[in-house]
TIDRENRO-49525 format. One record per residue (C-alpha): residue in three letters; residue number from 1; x, y, z. Coordinates in steps of 0.1 Angstrom, whole numbers, m for minus. Layout:
! residues N
<rec aa="ala" i="NUM" xx="X" yy="Y" zz="Z"/>
...
This chain:
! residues 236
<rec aa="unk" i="1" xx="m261" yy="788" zz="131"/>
<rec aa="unk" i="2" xx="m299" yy="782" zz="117"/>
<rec aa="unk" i="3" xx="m320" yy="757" zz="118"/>
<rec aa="unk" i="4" xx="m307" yy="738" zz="85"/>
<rec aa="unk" i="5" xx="m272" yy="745" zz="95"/>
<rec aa="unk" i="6" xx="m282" yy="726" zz="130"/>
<rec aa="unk" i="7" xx="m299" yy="699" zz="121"/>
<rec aa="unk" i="8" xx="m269" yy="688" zz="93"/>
<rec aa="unk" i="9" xx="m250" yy="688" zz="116"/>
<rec aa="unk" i="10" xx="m268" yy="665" zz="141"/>
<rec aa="unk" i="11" xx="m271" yy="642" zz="112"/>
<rec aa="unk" i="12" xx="m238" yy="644" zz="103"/>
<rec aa="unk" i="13" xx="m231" yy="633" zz="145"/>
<rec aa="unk" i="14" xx="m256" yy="608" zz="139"/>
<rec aa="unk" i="15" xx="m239" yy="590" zz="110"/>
<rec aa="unk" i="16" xx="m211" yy="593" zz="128"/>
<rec aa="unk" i="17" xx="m213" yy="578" zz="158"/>
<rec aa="unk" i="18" xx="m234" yy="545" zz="139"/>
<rec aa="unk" i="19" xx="m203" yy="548" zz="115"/>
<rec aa="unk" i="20" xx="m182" yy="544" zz="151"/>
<rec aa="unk" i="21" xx="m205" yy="516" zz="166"/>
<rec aa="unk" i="22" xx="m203" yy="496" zz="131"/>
<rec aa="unk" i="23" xx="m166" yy="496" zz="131"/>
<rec aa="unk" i="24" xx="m155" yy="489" zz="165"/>
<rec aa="unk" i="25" xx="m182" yy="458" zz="163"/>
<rec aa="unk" i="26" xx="m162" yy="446" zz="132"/>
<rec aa="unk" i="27" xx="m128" yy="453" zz="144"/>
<rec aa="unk" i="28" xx="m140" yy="433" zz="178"/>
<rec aa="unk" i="29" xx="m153" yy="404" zz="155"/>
<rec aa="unk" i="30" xx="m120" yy="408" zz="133"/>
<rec aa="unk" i="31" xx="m99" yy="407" zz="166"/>
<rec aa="unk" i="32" xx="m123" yy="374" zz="180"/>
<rec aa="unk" i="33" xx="m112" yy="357" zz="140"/>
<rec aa="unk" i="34" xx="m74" yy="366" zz="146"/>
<rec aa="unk" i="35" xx="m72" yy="354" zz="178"/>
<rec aa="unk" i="36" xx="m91" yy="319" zz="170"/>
<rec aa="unk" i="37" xx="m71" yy="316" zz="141"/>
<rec aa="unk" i="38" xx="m38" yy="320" zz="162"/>
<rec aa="unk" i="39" xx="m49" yy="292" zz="181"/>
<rec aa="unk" i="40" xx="m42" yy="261" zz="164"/>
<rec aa="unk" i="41" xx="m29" yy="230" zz="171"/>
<rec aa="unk" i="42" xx="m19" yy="207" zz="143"/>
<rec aa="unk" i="43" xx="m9" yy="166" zz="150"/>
<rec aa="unk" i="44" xx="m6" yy="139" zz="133"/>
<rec aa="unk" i="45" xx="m30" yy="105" zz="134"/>
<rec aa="unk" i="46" xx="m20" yy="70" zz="133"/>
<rec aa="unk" i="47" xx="m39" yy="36" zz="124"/>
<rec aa="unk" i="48" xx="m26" yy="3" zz="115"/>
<rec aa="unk" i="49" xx="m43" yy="m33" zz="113"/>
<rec aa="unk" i="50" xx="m32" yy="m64" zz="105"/>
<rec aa="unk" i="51" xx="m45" yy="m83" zz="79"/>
<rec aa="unk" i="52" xx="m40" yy="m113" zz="61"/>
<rec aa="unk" i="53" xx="m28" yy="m119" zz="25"/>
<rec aa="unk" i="54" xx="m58" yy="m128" zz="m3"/>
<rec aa="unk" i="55" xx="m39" yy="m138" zz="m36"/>
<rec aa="unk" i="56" xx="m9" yy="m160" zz="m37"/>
<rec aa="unk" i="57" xx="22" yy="m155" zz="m64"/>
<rec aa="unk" i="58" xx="40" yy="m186" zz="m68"/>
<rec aa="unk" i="59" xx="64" yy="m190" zz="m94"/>
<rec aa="unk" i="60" xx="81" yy="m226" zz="m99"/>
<rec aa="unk" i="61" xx="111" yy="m220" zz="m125"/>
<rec aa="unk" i="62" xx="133" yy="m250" zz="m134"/>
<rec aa="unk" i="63" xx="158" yy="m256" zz="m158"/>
<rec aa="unk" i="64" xx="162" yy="m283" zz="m186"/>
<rec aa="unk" i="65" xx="196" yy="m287" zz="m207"/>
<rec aa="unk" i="66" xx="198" yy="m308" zz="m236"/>
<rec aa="unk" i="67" xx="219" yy="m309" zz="m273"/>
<rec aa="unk" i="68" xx="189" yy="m300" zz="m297"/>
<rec aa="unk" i="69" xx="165" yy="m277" zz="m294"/>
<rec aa="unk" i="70" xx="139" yy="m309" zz="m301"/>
<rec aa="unk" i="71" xx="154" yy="m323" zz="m273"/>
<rec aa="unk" i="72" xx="153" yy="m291" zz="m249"/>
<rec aa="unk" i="73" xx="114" yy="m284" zz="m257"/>
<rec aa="unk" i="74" xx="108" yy="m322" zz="m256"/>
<rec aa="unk" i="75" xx="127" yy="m319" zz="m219"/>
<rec aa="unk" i="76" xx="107" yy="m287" zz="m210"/>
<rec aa="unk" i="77" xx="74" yy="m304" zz="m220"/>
<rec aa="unk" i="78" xx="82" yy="m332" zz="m193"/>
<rec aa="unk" i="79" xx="91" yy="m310" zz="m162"/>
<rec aa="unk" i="80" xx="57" yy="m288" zz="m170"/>
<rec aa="unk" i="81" xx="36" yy="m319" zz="m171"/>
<rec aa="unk" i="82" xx="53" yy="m330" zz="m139"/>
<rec aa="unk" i="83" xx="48" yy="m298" zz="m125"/>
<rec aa="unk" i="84" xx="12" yy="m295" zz="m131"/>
<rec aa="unk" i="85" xx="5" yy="m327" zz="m117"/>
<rec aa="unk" i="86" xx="23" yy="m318" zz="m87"/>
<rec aa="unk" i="87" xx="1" yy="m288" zz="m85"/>
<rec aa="unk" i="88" xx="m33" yy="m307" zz="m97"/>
<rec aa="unk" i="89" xx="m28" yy="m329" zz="m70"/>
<rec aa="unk" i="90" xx="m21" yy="m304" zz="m44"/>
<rec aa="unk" i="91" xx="m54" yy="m289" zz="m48"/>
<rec aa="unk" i="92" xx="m51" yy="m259" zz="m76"/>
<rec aa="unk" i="93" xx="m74" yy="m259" zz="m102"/>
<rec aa="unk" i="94" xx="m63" yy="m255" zz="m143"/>
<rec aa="unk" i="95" xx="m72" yy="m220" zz="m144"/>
<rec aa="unk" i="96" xx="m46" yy="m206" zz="m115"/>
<rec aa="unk" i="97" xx="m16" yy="m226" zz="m130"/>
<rec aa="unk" i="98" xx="2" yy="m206" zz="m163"/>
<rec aa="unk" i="99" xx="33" yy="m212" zz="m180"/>
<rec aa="unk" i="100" xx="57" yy="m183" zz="m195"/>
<rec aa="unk" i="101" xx="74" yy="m187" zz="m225"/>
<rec aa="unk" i="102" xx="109" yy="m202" zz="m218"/>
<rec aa="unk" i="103" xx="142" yy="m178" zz="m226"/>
<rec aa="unk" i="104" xx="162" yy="m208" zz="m241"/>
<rec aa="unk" i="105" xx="205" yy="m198" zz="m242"/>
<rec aa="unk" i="106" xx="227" yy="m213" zz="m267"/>
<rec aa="unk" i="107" xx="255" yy="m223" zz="m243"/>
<rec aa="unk" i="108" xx="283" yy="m227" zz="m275"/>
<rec aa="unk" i="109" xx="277" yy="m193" zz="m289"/>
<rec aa="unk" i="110" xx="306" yy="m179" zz="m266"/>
<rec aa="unk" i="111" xx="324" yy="m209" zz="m252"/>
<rec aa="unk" i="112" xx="350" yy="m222" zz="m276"/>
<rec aa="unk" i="113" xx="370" yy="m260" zz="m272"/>
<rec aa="unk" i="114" xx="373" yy="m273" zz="m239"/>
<rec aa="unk" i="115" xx="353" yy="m247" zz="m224"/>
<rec aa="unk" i="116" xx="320" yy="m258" zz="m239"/>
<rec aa="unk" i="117" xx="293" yy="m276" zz="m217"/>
<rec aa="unk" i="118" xx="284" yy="m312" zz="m221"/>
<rec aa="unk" i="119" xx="252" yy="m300" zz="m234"/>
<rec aa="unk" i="120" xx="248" yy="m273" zz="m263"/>
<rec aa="unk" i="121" xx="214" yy="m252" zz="m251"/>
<rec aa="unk" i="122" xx="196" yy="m247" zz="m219"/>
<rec aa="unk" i="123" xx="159" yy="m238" zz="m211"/>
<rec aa="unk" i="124" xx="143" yy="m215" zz="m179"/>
<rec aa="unk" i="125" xx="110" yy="m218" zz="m173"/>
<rec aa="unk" i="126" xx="82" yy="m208" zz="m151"/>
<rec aa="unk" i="127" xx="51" yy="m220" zz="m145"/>
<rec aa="unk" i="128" xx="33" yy="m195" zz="m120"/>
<rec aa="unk" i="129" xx="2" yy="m203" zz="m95"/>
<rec aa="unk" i="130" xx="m18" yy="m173" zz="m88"/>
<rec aa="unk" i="131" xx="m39" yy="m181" zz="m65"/>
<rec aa="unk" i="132" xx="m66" yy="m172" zz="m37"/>
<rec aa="unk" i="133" xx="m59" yy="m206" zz="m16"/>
<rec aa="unk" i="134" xx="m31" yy="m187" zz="3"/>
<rec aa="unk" i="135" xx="m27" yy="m210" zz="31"/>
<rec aa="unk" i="136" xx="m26" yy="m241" zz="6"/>
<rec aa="unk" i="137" xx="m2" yy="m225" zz="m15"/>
<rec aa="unk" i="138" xx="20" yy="m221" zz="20"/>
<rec aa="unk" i="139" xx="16" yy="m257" zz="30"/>
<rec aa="unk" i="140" xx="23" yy="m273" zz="m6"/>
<rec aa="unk" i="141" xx="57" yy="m256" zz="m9"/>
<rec aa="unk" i="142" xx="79" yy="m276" zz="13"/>
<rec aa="unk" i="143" xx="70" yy="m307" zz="m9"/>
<rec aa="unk" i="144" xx="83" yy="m295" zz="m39"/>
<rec aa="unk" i="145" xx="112" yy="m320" zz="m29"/>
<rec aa="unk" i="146" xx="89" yy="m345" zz="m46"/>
<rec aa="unk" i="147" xx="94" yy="m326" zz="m78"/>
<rec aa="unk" i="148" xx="134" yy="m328" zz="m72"/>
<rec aa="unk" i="149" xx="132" yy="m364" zz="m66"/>
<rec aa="unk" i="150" xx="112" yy="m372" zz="m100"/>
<rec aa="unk" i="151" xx="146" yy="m350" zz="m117"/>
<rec aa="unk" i="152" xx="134" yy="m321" zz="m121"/>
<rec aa="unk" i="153" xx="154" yy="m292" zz="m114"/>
<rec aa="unk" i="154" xx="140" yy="m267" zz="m94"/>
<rec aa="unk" i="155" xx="152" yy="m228" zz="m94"/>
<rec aa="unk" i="156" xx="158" yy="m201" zz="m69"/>
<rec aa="unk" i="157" xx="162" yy="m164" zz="m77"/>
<rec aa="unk" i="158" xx="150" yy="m131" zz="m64"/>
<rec aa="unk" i="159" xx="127" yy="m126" zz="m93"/>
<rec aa="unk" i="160" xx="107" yy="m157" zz="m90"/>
<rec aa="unk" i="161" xx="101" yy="m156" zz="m55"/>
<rec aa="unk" i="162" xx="69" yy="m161" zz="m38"/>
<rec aa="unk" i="163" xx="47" yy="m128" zz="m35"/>
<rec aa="unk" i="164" xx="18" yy="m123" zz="m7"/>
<rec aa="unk" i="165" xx="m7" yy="m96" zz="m12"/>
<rec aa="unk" i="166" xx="m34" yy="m82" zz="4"/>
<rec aa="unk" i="167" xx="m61" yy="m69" zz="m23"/>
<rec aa="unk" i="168" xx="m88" yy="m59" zz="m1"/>
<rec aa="unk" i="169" xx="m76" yy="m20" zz="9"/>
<rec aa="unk" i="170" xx="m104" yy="m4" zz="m1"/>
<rec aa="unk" i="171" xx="m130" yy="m24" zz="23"/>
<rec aa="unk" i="172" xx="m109" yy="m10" zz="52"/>
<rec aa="unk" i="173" xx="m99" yy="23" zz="37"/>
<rec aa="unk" i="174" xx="m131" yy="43" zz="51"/>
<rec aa="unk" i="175" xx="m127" yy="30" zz="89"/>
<rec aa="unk" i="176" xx="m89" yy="32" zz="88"/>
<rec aa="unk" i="177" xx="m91" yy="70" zz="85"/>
<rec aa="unk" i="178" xx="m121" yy="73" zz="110"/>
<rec aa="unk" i="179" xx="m93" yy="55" zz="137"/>
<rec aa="unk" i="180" xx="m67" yy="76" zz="123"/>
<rec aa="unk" i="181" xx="m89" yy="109" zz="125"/>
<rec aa="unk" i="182" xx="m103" yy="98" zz="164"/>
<rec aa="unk" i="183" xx="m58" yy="93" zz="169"/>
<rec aa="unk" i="184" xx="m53" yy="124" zz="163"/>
<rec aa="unk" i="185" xx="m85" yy="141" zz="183"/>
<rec aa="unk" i="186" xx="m69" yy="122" zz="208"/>
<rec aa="unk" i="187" xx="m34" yy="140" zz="208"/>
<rec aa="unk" i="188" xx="m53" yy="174" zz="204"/>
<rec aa="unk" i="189" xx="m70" yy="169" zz="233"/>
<rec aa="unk" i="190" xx="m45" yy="162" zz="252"/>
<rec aa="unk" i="191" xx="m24" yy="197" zz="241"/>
<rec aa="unk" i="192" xx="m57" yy="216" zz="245"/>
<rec aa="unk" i="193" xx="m60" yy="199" zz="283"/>
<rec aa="unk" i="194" xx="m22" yy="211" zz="289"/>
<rec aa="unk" i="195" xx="m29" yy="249" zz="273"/>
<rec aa="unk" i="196" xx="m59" yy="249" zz="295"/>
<rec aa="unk" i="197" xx="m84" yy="253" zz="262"/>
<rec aa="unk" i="198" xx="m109" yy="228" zz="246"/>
<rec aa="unk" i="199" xx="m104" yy="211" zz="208"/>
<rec aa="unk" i="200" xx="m129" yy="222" zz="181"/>
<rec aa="unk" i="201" xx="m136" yy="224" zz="147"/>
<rec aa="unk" i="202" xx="m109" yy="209" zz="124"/>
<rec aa="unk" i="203" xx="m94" yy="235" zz="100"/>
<rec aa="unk" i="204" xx="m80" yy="213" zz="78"/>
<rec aa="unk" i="205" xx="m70" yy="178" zz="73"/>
<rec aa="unk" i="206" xx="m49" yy="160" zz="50"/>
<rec aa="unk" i="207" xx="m44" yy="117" zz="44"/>
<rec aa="unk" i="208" xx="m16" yy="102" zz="41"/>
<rec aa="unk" i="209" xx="m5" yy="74" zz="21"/>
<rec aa="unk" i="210" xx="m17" yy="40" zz="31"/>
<rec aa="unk" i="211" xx="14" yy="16" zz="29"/>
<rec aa="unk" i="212" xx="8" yy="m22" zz="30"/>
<rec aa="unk" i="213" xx="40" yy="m42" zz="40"/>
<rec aa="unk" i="214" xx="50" yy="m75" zz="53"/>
<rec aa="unk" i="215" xx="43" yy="m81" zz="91"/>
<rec aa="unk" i="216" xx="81" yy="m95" zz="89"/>
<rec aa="unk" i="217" xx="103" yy="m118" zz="71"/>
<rec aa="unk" i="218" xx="91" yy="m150" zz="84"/>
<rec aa="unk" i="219" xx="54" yy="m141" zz="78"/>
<rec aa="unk" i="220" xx="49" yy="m125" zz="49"/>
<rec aa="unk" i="221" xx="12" yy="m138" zz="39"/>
<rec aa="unk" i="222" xx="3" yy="m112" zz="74"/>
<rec aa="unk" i="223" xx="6" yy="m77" zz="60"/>
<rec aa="unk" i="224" xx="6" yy="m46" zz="82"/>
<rec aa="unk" i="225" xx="m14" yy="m20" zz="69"/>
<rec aa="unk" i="226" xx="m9" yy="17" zz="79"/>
<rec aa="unk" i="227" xx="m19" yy="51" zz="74"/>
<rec aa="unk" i="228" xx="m11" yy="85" zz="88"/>
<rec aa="unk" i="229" xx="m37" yy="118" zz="87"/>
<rec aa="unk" i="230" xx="m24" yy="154" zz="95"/>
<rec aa="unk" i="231" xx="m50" yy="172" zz="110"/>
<rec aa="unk" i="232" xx="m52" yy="208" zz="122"/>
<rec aa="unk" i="233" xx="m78" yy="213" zz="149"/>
<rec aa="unk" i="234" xx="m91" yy="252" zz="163"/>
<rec aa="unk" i="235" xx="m88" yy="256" zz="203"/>
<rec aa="unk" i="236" xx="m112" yy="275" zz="222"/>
């Protein structure tokens, strides 16, 4: 062998062996990634608060029958001024009380003879307080019986029933996910104390849907407000 032959061929070695050294420190730094990334734990946060409702939905609907249509709107003008001065005198101001148009029935149209009311046409109305004073609006209901007394017929039905709700979620959005987030660090913890490691850097995290619902049936101006995150954390 001569002297070029020899030294291509120690330079040859040379790359080589730093070709060697490079790869075995990236397969050591590819094995340290795919055993880190092996080692996950994923749970599940929680947070809920209770809060109270801000805006009132009170709908009072009533019913008026008469034998003209003067008559019925004449009969429905009467109840709603008696309403609203139910209302007025409760404590809600002009601009929280509105009145929907009235879906008026012609009782005769399908009822023939006999079978014909006393009175031709009926009238439903609603006149609807939407409200901030939540607890006034609780406290004023039971004495609609005054309304009952002065003849006016007073309505029940699922559609016009009384709705609480809490319009605020956004203040507590931020800090409900922060307790939900801690939750959940919480629960990794715990898993990383029983695999005998220690929690680190989140790998991904996802929110959940915040739900707002009532505390119960008796209560329903308390809302409970809740929200699960789904957070995977790395163990070391």
């Amino acid at each position: 062998m001569n002297r070029n032959d020899h030294g291509s061929a120690l330079l040859l070695g040379g790359l080589i062996a730093v070709g060697l050294i490079w790869s075995g420190s990236y397969l050591k730094d590819a094995v340290r990634l795919w055993k880190q990334a092996e080692r996950v734990v994923a749970v599940k946060g929680l947070a809920e608060r209770q809060v109270d409702a801000d805006l009132a939905l009170w709908p009072l609907s009533f019913s008026v029958s008469a034998d003209s249509l003067a008559e019925l709107y004449r009969a429905i003008d009467r109840d709603r001024n008696k309403i609203s001065a139910f209302l007025t005198q409760s404590g809600f101001g002009p601009e929280e009380l509105s009145f929907a148009a009235p879906v008026v029935q012609d009782l005769w149209a399908s009822q023939y003879g006999e079978q014909r009311p006393p009175q031709r046409y009926r009238a439903d109305a609603v006149l609807l307080v939407r409200s901030r004073q939540v607890e006034r609006v609780k406290a004023s209901q039971p004495a609609t019986a005054e309304l009952v007394n002065q003849g006016v017929l007073l309505t029940q039905s699922y559609e016009h029933k009384t709705q609480y709700v809490f319009t605020g979620l956004n203040d507590i959005k931020p800090q409900m996910i922060a307790d939900a987030t801690a939750n959940a660090r919480e629960a990794a913890q715990q898993f990383a104390k029983d695999a005998d490691a220690e929690v680190g850097a989140i790998r991904s995290a996802q929110q959940g849907y915040f739900s707002v619902a009532d505390l119960d049936l008796y209560t329903p101006e308390i809302k409970q407000v809740r929200v699960v995150t789904s957070v995977e954390y790395l163990l070391e």
